[in-house]
N, C-alpha and C positions, 0 to 999 in steps of 0.2 A: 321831344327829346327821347321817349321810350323808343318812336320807332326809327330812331338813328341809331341806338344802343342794337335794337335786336337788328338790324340790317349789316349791323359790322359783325354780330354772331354769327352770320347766317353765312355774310362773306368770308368768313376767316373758317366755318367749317367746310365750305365748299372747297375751299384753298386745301383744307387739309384734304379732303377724300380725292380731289385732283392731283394731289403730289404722291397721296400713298401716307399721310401724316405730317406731324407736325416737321416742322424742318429741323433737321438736324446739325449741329456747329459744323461748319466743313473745317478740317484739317490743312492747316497755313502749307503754304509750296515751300520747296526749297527755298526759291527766292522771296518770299515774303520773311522766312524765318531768317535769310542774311539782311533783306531789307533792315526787320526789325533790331537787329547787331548794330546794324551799320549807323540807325538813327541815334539809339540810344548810347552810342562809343561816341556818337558825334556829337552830344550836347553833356557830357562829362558823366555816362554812366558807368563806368571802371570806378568813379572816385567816392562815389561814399558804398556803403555797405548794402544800399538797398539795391541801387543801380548795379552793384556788382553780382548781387546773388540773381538777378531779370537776365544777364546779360550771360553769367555761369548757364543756367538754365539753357541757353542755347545750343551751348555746346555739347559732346560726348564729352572732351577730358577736359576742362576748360584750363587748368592748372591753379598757381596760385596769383594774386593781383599784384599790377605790375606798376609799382610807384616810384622808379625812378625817373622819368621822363616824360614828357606830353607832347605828340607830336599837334602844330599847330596846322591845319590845311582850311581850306574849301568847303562848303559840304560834297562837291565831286560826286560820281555815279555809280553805279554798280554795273559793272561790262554783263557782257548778255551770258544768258547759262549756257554748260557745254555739259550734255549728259554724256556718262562715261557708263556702262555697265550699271549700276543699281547705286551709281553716287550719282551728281549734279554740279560739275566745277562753277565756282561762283568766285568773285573777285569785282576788286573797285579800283577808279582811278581818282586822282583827285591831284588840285595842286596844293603843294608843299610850302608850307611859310617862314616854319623854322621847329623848332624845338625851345622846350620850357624845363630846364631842370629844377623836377621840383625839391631835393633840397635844402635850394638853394632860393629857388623860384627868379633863375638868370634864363635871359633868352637868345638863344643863337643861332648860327645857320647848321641844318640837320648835315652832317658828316660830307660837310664841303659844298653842298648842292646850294646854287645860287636861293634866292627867295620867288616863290611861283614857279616851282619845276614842276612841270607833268610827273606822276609817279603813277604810275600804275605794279597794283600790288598782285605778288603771286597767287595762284587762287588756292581758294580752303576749297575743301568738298563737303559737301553735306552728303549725309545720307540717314538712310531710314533707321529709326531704333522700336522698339516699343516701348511706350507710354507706360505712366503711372496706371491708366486703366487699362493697359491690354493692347491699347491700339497703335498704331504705325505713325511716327512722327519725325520730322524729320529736324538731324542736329547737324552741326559744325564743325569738322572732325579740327582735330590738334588746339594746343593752347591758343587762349585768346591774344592775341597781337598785343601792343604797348598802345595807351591809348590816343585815340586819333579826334580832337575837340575843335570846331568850329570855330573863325575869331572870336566871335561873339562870345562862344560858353568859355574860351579862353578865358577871355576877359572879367567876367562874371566869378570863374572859379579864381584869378589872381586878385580880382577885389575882394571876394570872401579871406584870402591867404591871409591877405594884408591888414584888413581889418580884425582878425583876430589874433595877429599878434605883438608880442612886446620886443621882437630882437630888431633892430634899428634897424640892422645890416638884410634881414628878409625885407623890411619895409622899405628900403632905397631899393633894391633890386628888384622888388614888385612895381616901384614906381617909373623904373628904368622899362620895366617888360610891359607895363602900361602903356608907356610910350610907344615902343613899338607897335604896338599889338593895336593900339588907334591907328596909326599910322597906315598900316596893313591897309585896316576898314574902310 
């Protein structure tokens, strides 16, 4: 057992004086940093307070949180980057399910567009800022978009509505956007 312990010492400093040292955190790409936007808006991180300040965090101006509406889609992709000058345009596409006013928590078609419409969205740009330590990181320029939740975390966030409250009228209309919102599934 000792000479398994000192054989991974031995290996792990050979690793470091082959590298130059220990390895250090690499710095997420533009696209990892809309990746991470993209997952976290997609399983309802605009909606509580924690998920909101992960997702702030992204941005340069991120603004204020946007609770009138849920747009319901796909999880959909992120289109390929297009570097401009010392930004990195980034954008997604995804299909379109409906929208969830929340409230109200009624579900309907987003501003006339059938249910399953391709949308592909205009791109943010990210670009480089410096970090809390000094160093070059990269954010999401302009406010954060209205948020964009998967059937699933739809659903999820309309059975939490529903379950914690007492107005009848949210409770049928949760029950009504359940319905759909299976249906989607």
């Amino acid at each position: 057992m000792h000479g398994a312990f000192a054989l991974r010492i031995v290996t792990a400093v050979g690793l470091m004086a082959a590298t130059g040292g220990p390895a250090l955190p690499q710095v997420p790409s533009a696209e990892d940093v809309f990746a991470r936007f993209c997952e976290l808006d997609s399983q309802g991180g605009q909606l509580t307070s924690d998920g909101w300040q992960k997702i702030a965090a992204l941005f340069v101006n991120p603004g204020t949180p946007r609770h009138d509406r849920i747009i319901v889609t796909d999880r959909g992709g992120q289109l390929r980057p297009a570097p401009e000058g010392g930004k990195v345009g980034v954008g997604r596409e995804h299909l379109q399910y409906g929208q969830i006013d929340l409230p109200q928590i009624r579900f309907s078609a987003v501003d006339g567009l059938p249910p399953g419409a391709k949308i592909r969205e205009a791109f943010m740009y990210v670009v480089k800022v410096t970090g809390p330590g000094g160093g070059q990181e990269w954010r999401i320029e302009g406010p954060v978009p209205e948020p964009h939740l998967t059937v699933d975390a739809a659903i999820r966030y309309v059975n939490e509505i529903r379950a914690n409250t007492k107005d009848a009228t949210i409770r049928k209309n949760a029950d009504r956007t359940l319905a759909a919102l299976k249906h989607i599934r």
